[in-house]
C-alpha positions as CSV (number, residue, x, y, z in Angstrom):
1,X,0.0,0.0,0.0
2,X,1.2,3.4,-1.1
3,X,0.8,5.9,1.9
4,X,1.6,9.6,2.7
5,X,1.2,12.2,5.3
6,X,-2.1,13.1,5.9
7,X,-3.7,15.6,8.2
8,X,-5.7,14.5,11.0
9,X,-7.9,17.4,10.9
10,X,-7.5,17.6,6.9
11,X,-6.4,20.5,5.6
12,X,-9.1,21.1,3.2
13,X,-11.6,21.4,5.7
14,X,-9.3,23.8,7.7
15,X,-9.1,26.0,4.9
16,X,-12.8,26.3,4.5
17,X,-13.4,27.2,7.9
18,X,-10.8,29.9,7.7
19,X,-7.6,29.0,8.9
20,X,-4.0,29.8,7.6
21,X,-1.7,27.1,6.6
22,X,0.7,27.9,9.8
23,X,-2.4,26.7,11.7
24,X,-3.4,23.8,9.5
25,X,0.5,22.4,8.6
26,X,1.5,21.9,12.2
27,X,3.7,18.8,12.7
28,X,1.0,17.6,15.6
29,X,-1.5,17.4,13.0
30,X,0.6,15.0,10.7
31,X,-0.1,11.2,10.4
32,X,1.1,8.7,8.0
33,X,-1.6,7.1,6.5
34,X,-2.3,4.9,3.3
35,X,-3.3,7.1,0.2
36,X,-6.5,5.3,-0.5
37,X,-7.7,6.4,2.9
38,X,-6.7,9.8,3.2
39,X,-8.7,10.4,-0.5
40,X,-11.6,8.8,1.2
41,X,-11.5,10.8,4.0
42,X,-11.6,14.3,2.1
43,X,-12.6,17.2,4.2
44,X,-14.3,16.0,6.7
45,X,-13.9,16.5,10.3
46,X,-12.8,13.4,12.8
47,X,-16.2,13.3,14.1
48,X,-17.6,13.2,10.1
49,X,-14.7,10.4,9.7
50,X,-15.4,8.4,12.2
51,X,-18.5,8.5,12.5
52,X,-18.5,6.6,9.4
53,X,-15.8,4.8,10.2
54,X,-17.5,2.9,13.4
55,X,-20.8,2.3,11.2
56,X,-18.5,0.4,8.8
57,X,-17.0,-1.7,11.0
58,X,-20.7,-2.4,11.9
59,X,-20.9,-3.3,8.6
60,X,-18.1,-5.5,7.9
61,X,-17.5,-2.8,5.7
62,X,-13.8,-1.3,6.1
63,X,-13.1,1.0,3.3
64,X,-11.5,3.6,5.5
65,X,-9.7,1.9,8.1
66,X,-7.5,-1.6,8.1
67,X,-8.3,-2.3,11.4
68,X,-11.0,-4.7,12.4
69,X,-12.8,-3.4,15.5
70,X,-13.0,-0.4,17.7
71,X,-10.7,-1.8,20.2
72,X,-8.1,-2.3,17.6
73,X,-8.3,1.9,16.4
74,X,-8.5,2.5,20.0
75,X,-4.9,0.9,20.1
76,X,-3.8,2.4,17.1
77,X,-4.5,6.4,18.1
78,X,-2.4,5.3,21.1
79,X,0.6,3.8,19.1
80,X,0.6,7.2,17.4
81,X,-0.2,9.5,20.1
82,X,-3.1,10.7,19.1
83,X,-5.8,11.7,21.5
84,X,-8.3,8.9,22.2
85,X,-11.3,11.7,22.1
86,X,-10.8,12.4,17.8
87,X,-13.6,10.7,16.9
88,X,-15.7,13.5,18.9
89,X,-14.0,16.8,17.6
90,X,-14.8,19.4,15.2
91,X,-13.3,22.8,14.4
92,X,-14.1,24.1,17.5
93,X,-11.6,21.7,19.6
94,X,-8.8,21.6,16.8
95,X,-6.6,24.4,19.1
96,X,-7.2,21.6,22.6
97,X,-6.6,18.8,20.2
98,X,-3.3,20.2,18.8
99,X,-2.4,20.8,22.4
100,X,-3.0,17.4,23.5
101,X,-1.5,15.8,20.9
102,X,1.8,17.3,21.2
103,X,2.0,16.2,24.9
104,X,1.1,12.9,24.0
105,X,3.9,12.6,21.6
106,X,6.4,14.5,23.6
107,X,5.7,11.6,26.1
108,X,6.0,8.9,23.4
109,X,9.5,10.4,22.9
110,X,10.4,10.6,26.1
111,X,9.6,6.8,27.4
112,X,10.9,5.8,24.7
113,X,14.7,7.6,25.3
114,X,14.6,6.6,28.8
115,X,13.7,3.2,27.6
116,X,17.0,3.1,26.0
């Protein structure tokens, strides 16, 4: 699978709701993420996103996500540090989410250089 960097909260959707790209290209809103998904995704916000994502998986229906249940994305936000509460946020909590994510990966980077 071919992937890329995608933005959590895309960027497209950003831009339509008025923000610069200083606000919308920060590093904390960067995740790798297979092409084919990050097209699917478009500009919608988590919430949209997942929202669909969980009624797929209800489905048996996995065209934007790999992973086979919620448990399994649960574990996935937290391998890549990204707040367990993104399936719930919209515009309005992008500034808290950026915030949050940051810590979480500051603290990814940290356990893992004292784990060494």
């Amino acid at each position: 699978h071919k992937g890329d960097i995608h933005h959590i909260f895309p960027k497209d959707y950003l831009k339509k709701n008025g923000l610069e790209q200083t606000k919308y290209n920060q590093i904390a809103n960067y995740a790798y993420m297979q092409s084919e998904i990050n097209i699917k995704v478009g500009n919608k916000s988590p919430k949209e996103y997942f929202e669909l994502v969980f009624n797929q998986l209800q489905e048996g229906n996995q065209q934007l996500t790999g992973l086979n249940s919620e448990p399994e994305i649960q574990q996935n936000l937290e391998r890549n540090a990204v707040p367990s509460t993104i399936s719930t946020m919209t515009l309005d909590d992008y500034p808290a989410f950026l915030a949050e994510r940051r810590k979480l990966m500051s603290d990814k980077i940290r356990n893992c250089y004292f784990s060494l």
